[in-house]
C-alpha positions in Angstrom: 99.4 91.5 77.4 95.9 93.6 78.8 95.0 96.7 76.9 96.0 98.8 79.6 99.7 97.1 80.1 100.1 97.6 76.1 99.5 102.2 76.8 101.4 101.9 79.8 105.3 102.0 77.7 103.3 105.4 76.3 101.8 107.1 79.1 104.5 106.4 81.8 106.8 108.7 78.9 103.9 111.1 78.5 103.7 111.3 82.6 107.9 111.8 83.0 107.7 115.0 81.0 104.4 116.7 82.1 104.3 115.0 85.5 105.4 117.9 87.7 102.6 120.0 85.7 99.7 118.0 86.5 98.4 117.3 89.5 95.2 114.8 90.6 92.5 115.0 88.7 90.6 116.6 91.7 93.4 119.4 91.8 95.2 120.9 89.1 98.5 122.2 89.9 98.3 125.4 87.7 100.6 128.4 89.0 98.9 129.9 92.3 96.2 127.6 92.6 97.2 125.9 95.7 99.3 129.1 97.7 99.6 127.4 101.2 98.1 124.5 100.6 99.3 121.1 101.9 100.8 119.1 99.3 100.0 115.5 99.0 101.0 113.0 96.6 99.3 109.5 96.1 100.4 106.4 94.0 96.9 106.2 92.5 94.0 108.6 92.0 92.1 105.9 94.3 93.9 107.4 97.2 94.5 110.7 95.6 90.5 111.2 95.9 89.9 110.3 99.4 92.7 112.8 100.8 91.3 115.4 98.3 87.8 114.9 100.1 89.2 114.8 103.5 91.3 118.1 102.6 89.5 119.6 100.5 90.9 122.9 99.3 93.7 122.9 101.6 95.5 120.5 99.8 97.3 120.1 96.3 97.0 116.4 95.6 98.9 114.8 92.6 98.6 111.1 91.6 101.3 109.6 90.3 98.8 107.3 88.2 96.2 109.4 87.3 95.4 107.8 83.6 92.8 104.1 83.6 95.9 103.2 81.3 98.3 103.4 84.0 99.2 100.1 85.8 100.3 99.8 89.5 102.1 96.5 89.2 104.3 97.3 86.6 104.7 100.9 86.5 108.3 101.8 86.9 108.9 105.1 88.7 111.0 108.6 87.2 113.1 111.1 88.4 110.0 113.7 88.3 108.3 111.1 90.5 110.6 110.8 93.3 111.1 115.0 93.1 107.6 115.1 93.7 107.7 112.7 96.6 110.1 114.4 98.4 108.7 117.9 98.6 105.3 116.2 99.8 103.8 117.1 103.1 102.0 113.5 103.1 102.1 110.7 100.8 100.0 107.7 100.6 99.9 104.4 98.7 97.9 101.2 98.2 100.7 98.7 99.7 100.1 94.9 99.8 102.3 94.1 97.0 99.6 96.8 94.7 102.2 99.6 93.9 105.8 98.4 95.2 107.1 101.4 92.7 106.0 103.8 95.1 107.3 102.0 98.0 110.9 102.9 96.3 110.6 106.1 96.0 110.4 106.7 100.1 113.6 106.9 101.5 116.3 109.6 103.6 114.6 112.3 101.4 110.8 111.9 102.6 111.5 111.0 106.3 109.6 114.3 107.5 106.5 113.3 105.5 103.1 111.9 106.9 102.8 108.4 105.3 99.6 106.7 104.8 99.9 102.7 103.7 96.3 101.3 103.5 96.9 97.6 103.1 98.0 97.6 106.7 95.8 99.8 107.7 93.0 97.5 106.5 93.6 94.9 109.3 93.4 92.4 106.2 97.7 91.3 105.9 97.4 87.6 107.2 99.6 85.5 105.0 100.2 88.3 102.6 103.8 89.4 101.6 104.4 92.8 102.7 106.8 95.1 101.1 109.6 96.5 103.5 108.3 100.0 103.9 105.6 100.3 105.7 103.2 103.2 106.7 104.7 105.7 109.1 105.8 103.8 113.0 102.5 103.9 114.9 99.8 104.2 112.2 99.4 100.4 112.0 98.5 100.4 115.6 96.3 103.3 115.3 93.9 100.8 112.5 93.3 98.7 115.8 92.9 95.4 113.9 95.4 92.6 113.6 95.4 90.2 110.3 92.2 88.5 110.2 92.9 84.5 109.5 92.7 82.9 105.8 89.5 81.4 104.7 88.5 80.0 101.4 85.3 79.8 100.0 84.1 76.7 97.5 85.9 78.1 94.9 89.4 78.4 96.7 89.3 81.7 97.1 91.0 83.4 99.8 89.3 86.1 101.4 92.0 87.2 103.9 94.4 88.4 100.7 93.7 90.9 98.7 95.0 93.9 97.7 92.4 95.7 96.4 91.1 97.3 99.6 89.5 100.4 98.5 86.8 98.5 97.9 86.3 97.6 101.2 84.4 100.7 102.9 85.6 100.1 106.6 89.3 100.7 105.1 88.6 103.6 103.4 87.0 105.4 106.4 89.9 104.2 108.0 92.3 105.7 105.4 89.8 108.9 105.5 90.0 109.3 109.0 93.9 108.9 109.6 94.7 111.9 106.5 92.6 114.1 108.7 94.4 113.2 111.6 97.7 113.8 109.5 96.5 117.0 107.9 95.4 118.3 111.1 99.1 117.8 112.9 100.6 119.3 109.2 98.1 122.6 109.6 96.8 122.6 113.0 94.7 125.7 112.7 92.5 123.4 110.0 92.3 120.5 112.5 88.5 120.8 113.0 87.5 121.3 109.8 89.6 117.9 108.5 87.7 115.8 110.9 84.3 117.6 109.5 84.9 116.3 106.0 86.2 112.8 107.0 83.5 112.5 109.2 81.1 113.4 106.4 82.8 111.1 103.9 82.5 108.3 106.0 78.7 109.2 106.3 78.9 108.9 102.6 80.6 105.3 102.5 77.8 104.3 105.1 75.0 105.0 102.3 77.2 103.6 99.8 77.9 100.0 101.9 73.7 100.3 103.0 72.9 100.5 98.9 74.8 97.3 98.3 75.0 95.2 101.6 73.6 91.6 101.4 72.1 92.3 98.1 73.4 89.6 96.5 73.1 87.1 99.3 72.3 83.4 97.9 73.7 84.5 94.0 76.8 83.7 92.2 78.8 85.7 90.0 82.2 85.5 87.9 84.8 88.2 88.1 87.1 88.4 84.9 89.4 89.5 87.3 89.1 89.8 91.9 89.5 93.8 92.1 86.3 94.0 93.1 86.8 91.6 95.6 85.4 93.1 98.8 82.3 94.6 97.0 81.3 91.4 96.2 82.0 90.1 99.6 79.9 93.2 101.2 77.1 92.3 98.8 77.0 88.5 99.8 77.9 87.3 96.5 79.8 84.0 96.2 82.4 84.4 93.3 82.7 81.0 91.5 85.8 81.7 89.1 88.1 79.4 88.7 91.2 80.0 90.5 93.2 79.2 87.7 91.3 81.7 84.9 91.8 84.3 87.9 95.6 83.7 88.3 95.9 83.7 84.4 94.3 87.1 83.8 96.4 88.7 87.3 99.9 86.8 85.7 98.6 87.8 81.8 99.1 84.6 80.9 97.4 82.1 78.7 94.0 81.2 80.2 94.5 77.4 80.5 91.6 75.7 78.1 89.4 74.3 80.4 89.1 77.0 83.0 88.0 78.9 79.8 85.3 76.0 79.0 84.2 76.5 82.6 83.4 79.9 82.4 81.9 79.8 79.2 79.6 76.3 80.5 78.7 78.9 83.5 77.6 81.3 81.7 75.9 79.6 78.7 74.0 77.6 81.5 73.3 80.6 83.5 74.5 79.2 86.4 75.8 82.7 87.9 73.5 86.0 87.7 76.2 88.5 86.7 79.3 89.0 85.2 81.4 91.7 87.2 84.1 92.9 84.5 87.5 95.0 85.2 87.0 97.2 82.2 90.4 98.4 82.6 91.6 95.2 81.4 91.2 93.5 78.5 92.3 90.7 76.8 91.4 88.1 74.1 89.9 85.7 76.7 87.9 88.2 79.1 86.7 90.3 75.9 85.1 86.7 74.8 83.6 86.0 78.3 81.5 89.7 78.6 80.3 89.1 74.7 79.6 85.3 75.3 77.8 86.8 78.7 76.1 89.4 76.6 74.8 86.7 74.3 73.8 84.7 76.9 72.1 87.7 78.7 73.7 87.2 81.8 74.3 91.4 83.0 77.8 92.6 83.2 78.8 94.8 85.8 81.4 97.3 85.0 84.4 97.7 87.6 87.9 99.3 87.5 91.0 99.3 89.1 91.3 103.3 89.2 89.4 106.6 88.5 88.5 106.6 84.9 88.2 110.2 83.0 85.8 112.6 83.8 84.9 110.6 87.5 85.7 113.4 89.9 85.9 112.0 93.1 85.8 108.3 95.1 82.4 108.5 96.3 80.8 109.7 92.7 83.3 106.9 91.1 81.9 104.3 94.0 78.1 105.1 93.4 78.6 104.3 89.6 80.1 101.2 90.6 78.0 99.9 93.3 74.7 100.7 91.4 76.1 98.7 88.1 76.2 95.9 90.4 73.2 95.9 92.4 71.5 96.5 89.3 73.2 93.6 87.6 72.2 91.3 90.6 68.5 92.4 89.9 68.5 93.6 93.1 
């Protein structure tokens, strides 16, 4: 079981009882603090962020994960969860699979709401399972893209499917730019001043892809685990992992022996010239890879799945992120 997976039984409890008290990290629901404004609630703080930036003080953003101990994939939703849902204004999720427990919690009760789903959004759905609820009718049209067809590179790796999209910049604009167009039909009075701030933000994740594009081109790395899976792709890395060390550490199961013996071989021969690590997840096997990589003086990148504590926003998060890499890469 990962670190994170072993708090989650704890902070799920914590969240059930002080959940309709705390809002995103970006905006704290104390009493008056959000008079008129929009309320929003996201599945992650990923999300959260990049409505709060797009709304700015018009809106009152909770995350339902808001905590780097919380886990998408297995989090199990509460009462206080689906009370919050329903008196949202707009709601949006990860989708792809990412956080199905969301995807429950949308029903009769939150028909009226705005729904963002960025997995379709992101054009990037070939072959992938999809849950059953899906954005709101029309926004999947409004992306413009259709599912882009499976490719694998030399190490089996399937570019086409993968969840993680808010690391892919061209879906987070995306995402950006349709919660402005949903917060301007919610208020339309604050119409112009939504597409000002998505329009800036996406000026923002233009600097952020220039920082990091191609500057990897020709290197290999190892993930301990794909989140960072379009970064990589944006920086022209090729990610050598063994498929099966990857699906061990997704599954949190035991790391078969010699996909174990092939990461270490690859980084004791310094065959790759960084190690990006999820630091949100740990376990016995991936803690040995970034010490053995450490030891080897191969650079470790630091990654993680959600906003850890005292990040305020996506792009200040982002630009931690994309400079640990480049800067690993030697770039």
């Amino acid at each position: 079981m990962t670190v994170r997976n072993a708090l989650l039984g704890a902070a799920a409890a914590a969240t059930a009882v002080v959940l309709t008290a705390c809002g995103a990290q970006d905006t704290p629901a104390t009493p008056g603090a959000a008079d008129g404004a929009i309320k929003v609630v996201a599945s992650t703080n990923v999300w959260g962020s990049v409505v709060k930036a797009v709304g700015g003080d018009d809106v009152q953003v909770t995350s339902i994960i808001n905590d780097p101990s919380g886990d998408p994939h297995s989090y199990e939703s509460k009462p206080a969860d689906l009370a919050l849902v329903r008196d949202a204004k707009l709601v949006i999720f990860n989708g792809g699979g990412y956080d199905d427990f969301f995807a429950t919690l949308l029903g009769p009760g939150t028909e009226s709401a705005k729904k963002i789903e960025a997995f379709p959004i992101s054009g990037k759905a070939s072959g992938h399972d999809e849950p059953e609820t899906s954005a709101e009718p029309g926004h999947e049209g409004e992306a413009g893209h259709e599912g882009e067809a499976g490719h694998e590179d030399e190490a089996g790796h399937d570019h086409a499917v993968n969840e993680h999209v808010w690391y892919d910049f061209a879906t987070v604009r995306k995402v950006a730019d349709q919660a402005a167009a949903d917060l301007g039909a919610i208020a339309p009075d604050k119409k112009a001043a939504f597409e000002a701030n998505a329009k800036d933000f996406g000026a923002r994740l233009t600097e952020l892809e220039d920082r990091v594009e191609g500057k990897g081109a020709g290197r290999k790395v190892l993930a301990t685990e794909p989140v960072a899976h379009y970064l990589l792709d944006t920086a022209g890395v090729e990610d050598v992992t063994p498929e099966s060390f990857t699906e061990a550490v997704e599954n949190e199961s035991d790391i078969p022996a010699a996909a174990l013996a092939d990461v270490t071989r690859l980084v004791d021969e310094k065959q790759v010239v960084a190690l990006v690590n999820n630091a949100q997840t740990e376990n016995p096997a991936t803690k040995q890879v970034v010490e053995r990589a450490k030891t080897a003086g191969v650079p470790v990148a630091e990654v993680t799945e959600t906003l850890p504590e005292g990040v305020t926003g996506y792009l200040d998060w982002m630009m931690k992120q994309v400079d640990s890499l480049v800067g690993a890469l030697g770039a």
